[in-house]
C-alpha positions in Angstrom: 221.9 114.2 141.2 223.5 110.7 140.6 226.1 110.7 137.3 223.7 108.3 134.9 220.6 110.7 135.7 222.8 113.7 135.1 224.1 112.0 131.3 220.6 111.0 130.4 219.5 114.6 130.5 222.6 115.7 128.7 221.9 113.1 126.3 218.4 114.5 126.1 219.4 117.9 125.8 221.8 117.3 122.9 219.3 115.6 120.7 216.4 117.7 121.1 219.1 120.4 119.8 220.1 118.4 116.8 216.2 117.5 116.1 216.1 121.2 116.1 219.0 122.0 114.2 218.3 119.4 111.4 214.8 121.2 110.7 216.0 124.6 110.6 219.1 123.6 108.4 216.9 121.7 105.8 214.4 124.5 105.6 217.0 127.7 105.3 220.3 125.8 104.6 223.3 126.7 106.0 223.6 130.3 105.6 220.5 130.8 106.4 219.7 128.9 109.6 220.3 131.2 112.8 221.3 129.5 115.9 218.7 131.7 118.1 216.0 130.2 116.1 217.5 126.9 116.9 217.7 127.4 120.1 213.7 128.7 120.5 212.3 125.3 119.0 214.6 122.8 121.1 213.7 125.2 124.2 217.0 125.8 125.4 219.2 129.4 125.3 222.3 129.8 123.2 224.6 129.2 125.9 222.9 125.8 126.6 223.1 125.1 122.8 226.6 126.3 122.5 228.0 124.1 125.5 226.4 120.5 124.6 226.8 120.7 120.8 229.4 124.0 119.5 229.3 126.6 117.0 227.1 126.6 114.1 229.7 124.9 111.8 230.2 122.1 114.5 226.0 121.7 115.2 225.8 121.6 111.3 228.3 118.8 111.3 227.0 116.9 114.5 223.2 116.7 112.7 225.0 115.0 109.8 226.9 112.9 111.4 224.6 111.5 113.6 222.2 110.8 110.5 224.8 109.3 108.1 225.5 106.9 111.4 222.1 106.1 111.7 221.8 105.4 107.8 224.8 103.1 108.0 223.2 101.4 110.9 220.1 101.3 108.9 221.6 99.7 105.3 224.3 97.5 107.4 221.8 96.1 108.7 220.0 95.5 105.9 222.9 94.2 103.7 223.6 91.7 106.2 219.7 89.7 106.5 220.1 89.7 102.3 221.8 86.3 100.6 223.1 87.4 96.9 224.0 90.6 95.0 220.4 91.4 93.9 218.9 91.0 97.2 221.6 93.1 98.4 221.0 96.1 96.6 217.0 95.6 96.5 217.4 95.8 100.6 219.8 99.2 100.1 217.0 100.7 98.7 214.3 99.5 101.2 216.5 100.7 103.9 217.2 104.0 102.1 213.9 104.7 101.4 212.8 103.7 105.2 215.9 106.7 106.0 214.0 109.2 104.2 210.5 108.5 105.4 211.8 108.4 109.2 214.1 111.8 108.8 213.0 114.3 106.1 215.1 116.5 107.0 218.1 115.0 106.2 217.7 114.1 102.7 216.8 117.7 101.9 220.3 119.0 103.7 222.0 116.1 101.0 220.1 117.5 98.0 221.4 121.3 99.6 224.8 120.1 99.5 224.9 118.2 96.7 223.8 121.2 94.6 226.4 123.4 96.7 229.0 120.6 95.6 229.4 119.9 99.8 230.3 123.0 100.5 230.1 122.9 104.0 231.1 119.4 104.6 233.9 119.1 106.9 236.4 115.9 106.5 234.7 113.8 109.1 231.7 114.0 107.2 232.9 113.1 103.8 234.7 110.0 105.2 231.4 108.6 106.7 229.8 109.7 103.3 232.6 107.6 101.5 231.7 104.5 103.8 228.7 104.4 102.4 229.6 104.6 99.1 231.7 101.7 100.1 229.0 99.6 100.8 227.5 99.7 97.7 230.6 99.6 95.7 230.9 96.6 98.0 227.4 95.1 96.2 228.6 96.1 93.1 231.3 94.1 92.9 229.5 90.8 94.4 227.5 91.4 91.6 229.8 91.8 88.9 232.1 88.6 90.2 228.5 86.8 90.0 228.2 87.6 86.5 224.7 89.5 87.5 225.8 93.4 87.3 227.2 95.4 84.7 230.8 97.3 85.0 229.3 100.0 86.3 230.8 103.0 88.4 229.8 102.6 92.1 229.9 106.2 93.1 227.5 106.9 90.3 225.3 104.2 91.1 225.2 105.6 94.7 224.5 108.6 93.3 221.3 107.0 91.7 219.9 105.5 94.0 220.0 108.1 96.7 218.6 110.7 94.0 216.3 107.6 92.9 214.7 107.3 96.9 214.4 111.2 97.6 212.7 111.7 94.1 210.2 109.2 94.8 209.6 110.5 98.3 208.7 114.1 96.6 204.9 113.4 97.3 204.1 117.5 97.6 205.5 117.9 94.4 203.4 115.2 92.9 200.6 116.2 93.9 201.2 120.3 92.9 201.8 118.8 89.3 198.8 116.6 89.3 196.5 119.2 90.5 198.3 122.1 88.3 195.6 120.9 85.4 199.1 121.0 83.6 199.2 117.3 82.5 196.8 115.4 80.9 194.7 113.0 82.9 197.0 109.9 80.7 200.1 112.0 81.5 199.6 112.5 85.4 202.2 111.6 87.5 201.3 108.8 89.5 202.5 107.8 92.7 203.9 104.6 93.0 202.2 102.3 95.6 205.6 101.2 96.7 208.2 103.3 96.0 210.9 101.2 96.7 209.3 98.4 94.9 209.2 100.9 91.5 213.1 101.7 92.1 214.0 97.9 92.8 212.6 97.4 89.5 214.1 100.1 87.1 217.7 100.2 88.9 218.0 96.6 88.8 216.6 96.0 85.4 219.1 99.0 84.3 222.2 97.0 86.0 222.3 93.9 85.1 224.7 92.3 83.0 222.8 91.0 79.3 223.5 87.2 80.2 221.4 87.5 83.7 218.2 89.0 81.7 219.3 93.0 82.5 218.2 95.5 79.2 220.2 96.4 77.0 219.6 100.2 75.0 
């Protein structure tokens, strides 16, 4: 078998185990994912799984890495077609929200470590997750030198936003509240037609600095 043909199907192999891996992790977290029921939905025995990723630990931190990569790729990408501060952190959120429609998984593993305080986040993780922090402490400083944004921590506007997207995408639990009978038909939580479109509009509006329009409590 020719070399390229032979690291395609490694290739192949490896992500169909992370696919895997990413599901079962979301679902039962850490603890609780097994690597034999890993290794049943990507179709490949533990031995397979073992030799093209590693040990649970390592598996756990390949599927995060190779998302936070993806989502850098994703918001890089998107910072760069944007021309000033506010377009900047209006395309963050478009490309944060397009991360979380196209991998589900992966923002329920960040809402299980985030409430575990990243418990199982090994160093190589942390300094992609810091990277990304970095690019929007990167727009919040282009905004402030502009005179648009507020003094505002950048971490905790990261923060925000990410809990901003993955709250919006929580269409299930939406709809369990609306048809609970709980709420009033006034009260019912609507879904926004355009999620990114509602959190473009109460971030911003909550960041800017009083002399470029932003509200002021």
């Amino acid at each position: 078998m020719a070399p390229s043909i032979q690291r395609d199907r490694r290739a192949d192999t490896r992500e169909r185990i992370l696919a895997a891996a990413a599901e079962v992790f979301a679902e039962n977290g850490f603890a609780g994912a097994g690597v034999d029921e890993i290794a049943r939905r990507c179709g490949v025995n533990k031995a397979m799984l073992y030799y093209h990723v590693g040990d649970k630990q390592t598996l756990y931190t390949a599927v995060l890495v190779r998302n936070i990569d993806r989502a850098r790729e994703v918001i890089e990408a998107a910072l760069e077609a944007a021309r000033d501060p506010e377009e900047r952190l209006s395309a963050m959120l478009r490309a944060l929200t397009t991360i979380v429609r196209e991998a589900p998984a992966y923002h329920r593993l960040v809402l299980r470590e985030m409430a575990s305080g990243g418990a199982h986040l090994e160093h190589e993780v942390l300094l992609r997750f810091v990277a990304i922090v970095g690019l929007t402490r990167r727009v919040m400083e282009e905004g402030r030198a502009a005179g648009v944004f507020r003094d505002l921590n950048p971490f905790l506007i990261h923060l925000l936003l990410i809990g901003g997207v993955i709250a919006t995408a929580a269409q299930p639990l939406r709809r369990r509240l609306v048809e609970s009978g709980l709420f009033a038909p006034e009260q019912q939580p609507d879904a926004p037609g355009d999620p990114a479109e509602f959190l473009v509009d109460v971030i911003l509006n909550g960041i800017r600095s009083p002399a470029s329009g932003g509200v002021v409590s």
